[in-house]
C-alpha angles and dihedrals in degrees: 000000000000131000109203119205137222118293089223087045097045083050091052089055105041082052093059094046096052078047082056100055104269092149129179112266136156103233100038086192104062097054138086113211099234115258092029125094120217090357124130123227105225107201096243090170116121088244099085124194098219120190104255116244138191125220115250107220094202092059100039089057082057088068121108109256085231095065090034103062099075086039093229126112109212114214131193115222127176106213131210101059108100130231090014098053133343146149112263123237094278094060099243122060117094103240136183154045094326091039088057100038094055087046090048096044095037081053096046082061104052092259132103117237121245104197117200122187111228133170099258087238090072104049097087092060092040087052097038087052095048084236087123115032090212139359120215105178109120094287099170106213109252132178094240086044091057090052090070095026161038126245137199104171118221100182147022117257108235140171120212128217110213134204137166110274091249094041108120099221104108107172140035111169099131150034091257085057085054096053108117096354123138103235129187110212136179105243123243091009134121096258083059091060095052103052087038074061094048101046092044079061095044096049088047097052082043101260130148109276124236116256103219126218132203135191134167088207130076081202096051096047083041093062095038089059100048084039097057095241082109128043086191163018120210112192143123109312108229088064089051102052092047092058090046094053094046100044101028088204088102134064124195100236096173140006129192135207101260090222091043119179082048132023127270133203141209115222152180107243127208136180107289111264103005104122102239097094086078086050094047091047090050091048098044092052090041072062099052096043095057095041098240092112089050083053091056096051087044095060093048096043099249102110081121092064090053128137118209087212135023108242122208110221093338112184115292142211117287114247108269 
């Protein structure tokens, strides 16, 4: 899953992209961030403008009297991960996709959100201990999860193949698109699996096979791509697009499904039992059915990981 940086580290790099133009606006997707051609200025100030949301009383009934009767709604996010969670510019505000989501979906229920930043290894235990009420931090839906707790997704999972703007690969959808290409992979991850799985079935039909990089630095795979070492990066998507969007110097030419073969999920997930998975669920597709939930991937450039209806424990992914 995530690997959350350092917040000295995160700071560091908030600081050079506002250096680099990343300037607050109100509709992320309609500016350039001067200098930068092609590139989007995402609004990483601590003053947020929020979509707004109203609550839906049928779901917020639906909330267990236990959480209600504070009226917050305390969420665990894991931060230094953009454009899923991050630190503001000043350092301290809690910022992004999953920061928005569990304000949207705590207001869509009547509550107000109370978002902690936590290291995503220490979510399961905060959640298991109802010492956090939810946790939306890019927790993918899996068979021995759903043992421990309860789910409602909220987007699809999904990995990014990456090339240079003026790269003329177009489209990677399949093992033949990945034959003889130079791609950069996260060891060890998932992606990794995949196009291990891929290249086995190119080299058996008699394709080129992929030549696989690895580097330990963003900065490093960064350069071998715009440098032509590497033809492309294959990562979580999410990551990918944010860079894309910020640099303009990257296209998405391909995603695949992060549980692929099956499907995978992204999900809210709540204390197993307690009743406040239904709620979450009610509120998230009372989201989706008046727009507002399309409005929040938009700002944050994920419209492509979105789910036309909130699903309550859907299948997960086998243990590995």
């Amino acid at each position: 899953m995530n690997h959350p940086i350092t917040h000295k580290a995160l700071s560091l790099a908030v600081a050079a992209s506002a250096l680099l133009g990343l300037a607050a606006c109100s509709d992320p997707g309609a500016n350039a961030a001067p200098g930068t051609a092609g590139a989007t200025a995402f609004n990483l100030s601590p003053q947020q403008d929020r979509v707004p949301v109203t609550a839906d009383p049928a779901a917020a009934a639906l909330v267990p009297e236990t959480i209600k009767k504070d009226g917050k709604l305390t969420v665990a996010v894991a931060l230094g991960t953009a454009p899923l969670g991050l630190f503001a510019t000043d350092n301290k505000t809690p910022i992004g996709n999953e920061v928005d989501i569990a304000i949207a979906l705590a207001q869509s229920l009547d509550l107000e959100a109370e978002i902690v930043p936590v290291a995503w290894a220490d979510w399961p235990l905060g959640v298991g201990s109802g010492k956090y009420e939810a946790a939306i931090t890019n927790v993918t839906v899996t068979e021995e999860r759903k043992l421990k707790f309860d789910f409602a997704t909220y987007r699809e999972d999904q990995l990014g193949f990456y090339a240079l703007t003026d790269s003329p690969i177009t489209s990677v959808t399949s093992a033949p698109d990945v034959a003889g290409k130079k791609i950069i992979v996260g060891s060890g991850t998932n992606q990794e699996s995949i196009l291990l799985a891929w290249n086995k079935e190119n080299v058996a039909q008699g394709l080129a096979p992929v030549e696989f990089q690895y580097y330990d630095d963003d900065s490093a795979s960064t350069l071998a791509l715009q440098s032509g070492r590497a033809d492309l990066t294959f990562g979580p998507n999410p990551t990918g697009a944010y860079k894309a969007a910020t640099d303009g110097k990257s296209k998405l030419v391909g995603t695949v499904d992060g549980g692929w073969p099956l499907s995978a999920r992204i999900a809210v997930t709540t204390e197993k039992g307690n009743g406040f998975a239904v709620a979450a669920q009610a509120g998230l597709n009372h989201l989706i059915a008046d727009g507002s939930y399309a409005k929040v991937l938009a700002k944050w450039g994920l419209s492509s990981e979105a789910v036309e209806k909130s699903e309550l424990n859907p299948p997960g992914l086998p243990a590995s």
